[in-house]
C-alpha positions as CSV (number, residue, x, y, z in Angstrom):
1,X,95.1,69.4,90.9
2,X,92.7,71.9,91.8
3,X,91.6,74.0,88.7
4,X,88.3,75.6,86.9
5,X,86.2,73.8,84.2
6,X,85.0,75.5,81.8
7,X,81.7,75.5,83.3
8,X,83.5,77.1,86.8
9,X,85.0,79.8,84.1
10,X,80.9,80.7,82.7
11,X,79.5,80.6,85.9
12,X,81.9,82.7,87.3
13,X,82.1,84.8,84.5
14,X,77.9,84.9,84.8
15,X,78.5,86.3,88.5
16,X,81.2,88.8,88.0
17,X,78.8,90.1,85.1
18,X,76.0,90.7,87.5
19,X,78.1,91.8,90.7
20,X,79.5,94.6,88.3
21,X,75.6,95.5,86.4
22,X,74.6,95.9,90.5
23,X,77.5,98.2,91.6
24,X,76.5,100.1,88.6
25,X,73.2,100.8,89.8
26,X,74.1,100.6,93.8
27,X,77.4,102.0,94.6
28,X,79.5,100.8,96.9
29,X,83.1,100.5,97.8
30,X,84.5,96.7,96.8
31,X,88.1,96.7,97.8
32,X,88.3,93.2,96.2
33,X,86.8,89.8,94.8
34,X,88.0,86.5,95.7
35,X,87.6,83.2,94.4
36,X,88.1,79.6,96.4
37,X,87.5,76.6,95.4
38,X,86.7,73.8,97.5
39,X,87.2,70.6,96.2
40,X,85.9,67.3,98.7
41,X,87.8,64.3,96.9
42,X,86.1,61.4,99.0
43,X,82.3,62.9,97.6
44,X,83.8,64.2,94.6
45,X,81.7,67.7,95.1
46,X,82.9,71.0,94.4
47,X,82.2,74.6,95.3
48,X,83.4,77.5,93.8
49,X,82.7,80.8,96.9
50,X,83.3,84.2,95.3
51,X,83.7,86.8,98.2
52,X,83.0,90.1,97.7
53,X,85.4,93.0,100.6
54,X,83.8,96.2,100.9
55,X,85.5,98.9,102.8
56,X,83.1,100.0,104.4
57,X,80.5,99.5,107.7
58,X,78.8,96.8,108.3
59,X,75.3,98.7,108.0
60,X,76.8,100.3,104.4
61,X,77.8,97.0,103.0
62,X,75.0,94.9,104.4
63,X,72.5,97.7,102.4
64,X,74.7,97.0,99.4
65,X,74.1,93.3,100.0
66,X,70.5,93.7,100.5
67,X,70.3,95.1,96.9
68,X,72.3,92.4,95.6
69,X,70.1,89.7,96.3
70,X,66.8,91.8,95.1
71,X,69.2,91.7,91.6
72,X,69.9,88.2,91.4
73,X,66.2,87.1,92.3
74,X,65.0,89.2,89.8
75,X,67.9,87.6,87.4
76,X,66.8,84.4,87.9
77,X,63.0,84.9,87.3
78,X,63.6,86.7,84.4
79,X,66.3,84.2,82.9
80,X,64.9,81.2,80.4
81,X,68.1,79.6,80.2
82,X,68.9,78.8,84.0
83,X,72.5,80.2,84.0
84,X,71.0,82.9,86.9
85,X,69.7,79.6,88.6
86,X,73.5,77.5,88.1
87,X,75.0,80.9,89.2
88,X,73.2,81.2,92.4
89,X,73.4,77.2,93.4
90,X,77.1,76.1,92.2
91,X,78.6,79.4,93.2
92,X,77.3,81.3,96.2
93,X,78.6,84.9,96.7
94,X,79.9,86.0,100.0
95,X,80.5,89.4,101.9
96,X,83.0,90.6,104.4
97,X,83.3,94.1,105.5
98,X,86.0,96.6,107.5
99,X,85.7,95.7,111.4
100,X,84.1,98.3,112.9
């Protein structure tokens, strides 16, 4: 069975937190979020991919993106606890955008 620890729930939680203090500041149109999880049985690794649809351009949502990872850098220089650091390596953010 496939389901989220509680440290998948935090770390997600961490990056849904951020994703939403960004649009604040940079708006743009996010249709939706998803969440997969990966799970490899044989190494017994898993990754948790949040993906973020914009409907929008490419050039629009790319800018958006752009901005995104100017917050999260400055998250994780700025954060003594190293949640920013476990957000950005156990659960990398993705972007799709409306075809053009």
């Amino acid at each position: 069975m496939n389901v989220l620890t509680t440290r998948d729930r935090e770390l997600l939680s961490e990056n849904f937190t951020k994703l939403a203090q960004v649009n604040s500041d940079v708006r743009c149109s996010i249709s939706k979020i998803s969440v997969d999880l990966f799970v490899d049985a044989q190494e017994g690794g898993r990754e948790i991919v949040v993906t973020s649809h914009f409907d929008v351009d490419a050039a629009t949502a790319l800018t958006y993106w752009d901005s995104i990872g100017g917050h999260f850098d400055r998250w994780m220089l700025g954060d003594s606890t190293d949640i920013a650091t476990a957000v950005m390596d156990q659960v990398p953010t993705n972007a799709r955008w409306r075809p053009e």
